[in-house]
Structures are given as C-alpha cells and as structure tokens.
TORNU-333249 format. One record per residue (C-alpha): x, y, z; residue in one letter; residue number from 1. Coordinates in Angstrom, 2 decimals, padded with zeros to 5 digits. Layout:
<site x="X" y="Y" z="Z" resn="a" resi="NUM"/>
...
// end
This chain:
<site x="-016.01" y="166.34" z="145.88" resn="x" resi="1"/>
<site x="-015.79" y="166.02" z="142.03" resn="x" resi="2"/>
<site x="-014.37" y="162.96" z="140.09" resn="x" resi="3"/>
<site x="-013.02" y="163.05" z="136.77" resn="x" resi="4"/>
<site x="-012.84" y="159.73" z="135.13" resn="x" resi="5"/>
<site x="-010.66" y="159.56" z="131.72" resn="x" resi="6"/>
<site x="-010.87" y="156.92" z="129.40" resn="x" resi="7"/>
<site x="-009.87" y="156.17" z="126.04" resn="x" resi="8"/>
<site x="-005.97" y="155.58" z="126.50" resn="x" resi="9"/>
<site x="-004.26" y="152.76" z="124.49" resn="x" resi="10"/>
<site x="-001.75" y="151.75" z="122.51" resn="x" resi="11"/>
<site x="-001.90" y="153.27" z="118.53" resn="x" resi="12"/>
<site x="000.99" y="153.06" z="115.92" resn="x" resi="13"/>
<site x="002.39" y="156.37" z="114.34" resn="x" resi="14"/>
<site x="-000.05" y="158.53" z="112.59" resn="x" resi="15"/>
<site x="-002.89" y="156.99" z="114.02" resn="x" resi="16"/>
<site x="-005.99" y="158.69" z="116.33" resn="x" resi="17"/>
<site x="-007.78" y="158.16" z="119.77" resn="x" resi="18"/>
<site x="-010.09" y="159.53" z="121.18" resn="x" resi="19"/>
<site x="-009.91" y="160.72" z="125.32" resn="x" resi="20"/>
<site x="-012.57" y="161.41" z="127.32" resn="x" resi="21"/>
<site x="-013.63" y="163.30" z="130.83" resn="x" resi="22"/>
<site x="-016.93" y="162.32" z="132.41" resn="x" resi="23"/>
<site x="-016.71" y="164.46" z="135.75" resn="x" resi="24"/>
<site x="-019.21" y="163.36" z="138.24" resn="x" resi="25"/>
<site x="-021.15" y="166.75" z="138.29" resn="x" resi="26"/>
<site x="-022.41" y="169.35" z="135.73" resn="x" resi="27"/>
<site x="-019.59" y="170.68" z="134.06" resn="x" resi="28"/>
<site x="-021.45" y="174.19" z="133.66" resn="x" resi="29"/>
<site x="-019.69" y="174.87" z="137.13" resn="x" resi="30"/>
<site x="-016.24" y="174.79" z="135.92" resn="x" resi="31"/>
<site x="-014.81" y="177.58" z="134.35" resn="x" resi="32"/>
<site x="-012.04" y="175.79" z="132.35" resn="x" resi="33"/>
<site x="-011.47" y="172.19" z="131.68" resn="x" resi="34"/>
<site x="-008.76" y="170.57" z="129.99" resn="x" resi="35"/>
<site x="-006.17" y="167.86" z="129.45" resn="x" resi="36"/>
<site x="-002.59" y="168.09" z="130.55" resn="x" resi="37"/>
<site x="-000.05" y="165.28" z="130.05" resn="x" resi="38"/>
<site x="003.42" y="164.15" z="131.62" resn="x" resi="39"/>
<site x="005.68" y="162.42" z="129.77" resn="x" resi="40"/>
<site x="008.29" y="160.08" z="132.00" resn="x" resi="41"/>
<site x="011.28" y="162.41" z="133.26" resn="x" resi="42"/>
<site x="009.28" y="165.71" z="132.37" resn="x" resi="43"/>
<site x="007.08" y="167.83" z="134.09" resn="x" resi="44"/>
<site x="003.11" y="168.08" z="133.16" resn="x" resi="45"/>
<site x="002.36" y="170.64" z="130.79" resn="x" resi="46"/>
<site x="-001.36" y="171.63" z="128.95" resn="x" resi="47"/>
<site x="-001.85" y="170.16" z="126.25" resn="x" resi="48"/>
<site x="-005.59" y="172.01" z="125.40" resn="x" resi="49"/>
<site x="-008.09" y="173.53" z="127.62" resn="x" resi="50"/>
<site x="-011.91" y="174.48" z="126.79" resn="x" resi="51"/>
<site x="-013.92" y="177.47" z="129.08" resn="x" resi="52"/>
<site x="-017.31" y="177.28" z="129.77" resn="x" resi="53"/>
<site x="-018.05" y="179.75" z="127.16" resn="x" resi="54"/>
<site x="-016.39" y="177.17" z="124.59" resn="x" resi="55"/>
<site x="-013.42" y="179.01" z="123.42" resn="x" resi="56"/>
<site x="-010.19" y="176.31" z="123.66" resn="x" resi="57"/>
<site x="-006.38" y="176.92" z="123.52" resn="x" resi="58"/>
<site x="-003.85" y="174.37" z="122.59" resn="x" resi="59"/>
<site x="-000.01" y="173.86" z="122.64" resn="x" resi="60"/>
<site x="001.77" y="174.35" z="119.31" resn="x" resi="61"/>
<site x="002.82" y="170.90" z="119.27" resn="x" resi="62"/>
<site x="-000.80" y="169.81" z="119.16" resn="x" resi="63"/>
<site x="-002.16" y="172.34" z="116.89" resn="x" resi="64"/>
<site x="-003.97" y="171.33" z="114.04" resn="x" resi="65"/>
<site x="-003.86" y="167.47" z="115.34" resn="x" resi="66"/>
<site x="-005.87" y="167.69" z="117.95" resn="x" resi="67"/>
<site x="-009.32" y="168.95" z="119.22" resn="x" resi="68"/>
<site x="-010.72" y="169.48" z="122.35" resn="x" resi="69"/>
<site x="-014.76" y="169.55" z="122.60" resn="x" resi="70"/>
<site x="-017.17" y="169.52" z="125.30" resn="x" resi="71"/>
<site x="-020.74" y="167.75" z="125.74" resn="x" resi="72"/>
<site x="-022.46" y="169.75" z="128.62" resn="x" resi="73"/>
<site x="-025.53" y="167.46" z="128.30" resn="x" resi="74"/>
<site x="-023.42" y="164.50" z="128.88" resn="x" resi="75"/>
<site x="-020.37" y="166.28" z="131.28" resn="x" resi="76"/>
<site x="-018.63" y="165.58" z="129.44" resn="x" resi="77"/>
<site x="-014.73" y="166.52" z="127.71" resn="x" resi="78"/>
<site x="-013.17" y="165.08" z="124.68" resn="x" resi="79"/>
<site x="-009.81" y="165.00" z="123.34" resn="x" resi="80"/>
<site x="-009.85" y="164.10" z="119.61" resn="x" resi="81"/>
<site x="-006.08" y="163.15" z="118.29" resn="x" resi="82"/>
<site x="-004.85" y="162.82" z="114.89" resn="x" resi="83"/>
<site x="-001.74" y="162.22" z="113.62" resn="x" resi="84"/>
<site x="-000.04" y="161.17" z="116.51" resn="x" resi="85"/>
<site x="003.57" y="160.92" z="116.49" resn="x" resi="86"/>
<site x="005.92" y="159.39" z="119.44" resn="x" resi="87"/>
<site x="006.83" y="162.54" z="121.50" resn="x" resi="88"/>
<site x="002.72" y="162.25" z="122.33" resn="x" resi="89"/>
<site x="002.62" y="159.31" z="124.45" resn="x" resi="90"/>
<site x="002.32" y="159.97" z="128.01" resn="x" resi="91"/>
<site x="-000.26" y="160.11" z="130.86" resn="x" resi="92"/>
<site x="-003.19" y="161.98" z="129.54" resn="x" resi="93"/>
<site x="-004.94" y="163.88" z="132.18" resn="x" resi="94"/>
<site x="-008.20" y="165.75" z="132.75" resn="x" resi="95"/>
<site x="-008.26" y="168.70" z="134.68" resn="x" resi="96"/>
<site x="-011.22" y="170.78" z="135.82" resn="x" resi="97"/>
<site x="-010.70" y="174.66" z="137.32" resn="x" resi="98"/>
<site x="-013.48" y="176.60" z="139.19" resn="x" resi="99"/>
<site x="-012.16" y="179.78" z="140.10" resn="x" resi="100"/>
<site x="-009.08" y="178.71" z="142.25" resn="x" resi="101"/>
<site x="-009.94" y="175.31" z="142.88" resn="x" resi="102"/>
<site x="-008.65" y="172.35" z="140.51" resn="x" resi="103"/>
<site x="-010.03" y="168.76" z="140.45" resn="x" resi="104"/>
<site x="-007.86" y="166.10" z="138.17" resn="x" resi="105"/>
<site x="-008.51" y="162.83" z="137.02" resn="x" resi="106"/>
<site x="-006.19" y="159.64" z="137.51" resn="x" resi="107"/>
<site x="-004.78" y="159.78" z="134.01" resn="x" resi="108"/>
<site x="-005.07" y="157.32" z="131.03" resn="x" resi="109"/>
<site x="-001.73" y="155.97" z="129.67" resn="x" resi="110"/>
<site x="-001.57" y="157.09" z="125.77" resn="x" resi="111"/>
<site x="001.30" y="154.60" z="123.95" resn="x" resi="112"/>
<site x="002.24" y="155.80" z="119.84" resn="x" resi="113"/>
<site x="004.79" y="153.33" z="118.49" resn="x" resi="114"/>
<site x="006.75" y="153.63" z="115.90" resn="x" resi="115"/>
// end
C-alpha cells in the first residue's frame, strides 16, 4: 500500500506563496503521473497540475504562470510551488499518485488565501 503525506497547507493573505509537498512512502519512479488536485467547498475536485515520470507537467489555466509543480525522485518527493495566490485558490490541496490504472491519494492539506 502507498501513502502520500501532504504538507505545507496554511493560512496566507492575497498575493502571497506556499509551498505543498508529497512525500509518498515508496519510490516515486513507479508512478507514472503524480499530481495535485483540489476541492473547493460545494465543488467537485478538479487537477490543478500533474508531473509524469518523464518530467513533463500540465496545469489548469487558472494556475498557469502562478504555480509550479516539481519533483525530487531522490527524496519522493512532489512539490507544489504557489505564487500569487488569490481567494478562488483556497481549498483542500491534494496529492495524487497514478500507476497505470491504479490511483493512491493523500489526506489533503487545507490551503486558506484571505483577502
């Protein structure tokens, strides 16, 4: 069984940054994507970016340019890198690992941008 773990939630005011990361509980080599979703109360869960194991990432327009998505192999590491965040980003943050057909998610990490 593989375990994400996120951390790196908080609270941040407009315009502000955090930093999320994924340490999954094997070698992320395995998985062919990883990336972080989020669900915002009353919506459903949507992708927010995803990495492959070849490095080549994706993100939603609403993130593009703000944030970046990186991997640390060595370490098993994901990372979510957000700038500029405005309200409409807070929400549960969550990791998500794919091999093949088979997904693994973490518990989520609450991510808060006030006014």
């Amino acid at each position: 069984q593989v375990q994400l773990v996120e951390s790196g939630g908080g609270l941040v005011e407009a315009g502000g940054s955090l930093r999320l990361s994924c340490a999954a509980s094997r070698s992320i080599f395995s998985f062919n994507t990883m990336g972080w979703y989020r669900q915002a109360p009353g919506k459903q869960r949507e992708l927010v970016a995803e990495i492959s194991s070849g490095g080549s990432a994706k993100y939603d327009d609403s993130v593009k340019g703000r944030f970046t998505i990186s991997r640390d192999n060595a370490k098993n590491t994901v990372y979510l890198q957000m700038n500029s965040l405005k309200p409409e980003d807070t929400a549960v943050y969550y990791c998500a690992a794919r091999q093949r057909v088979v997904w693994y998610w973490g518990q989520g990490t609450q991510v808060t941008v006030s006014l």
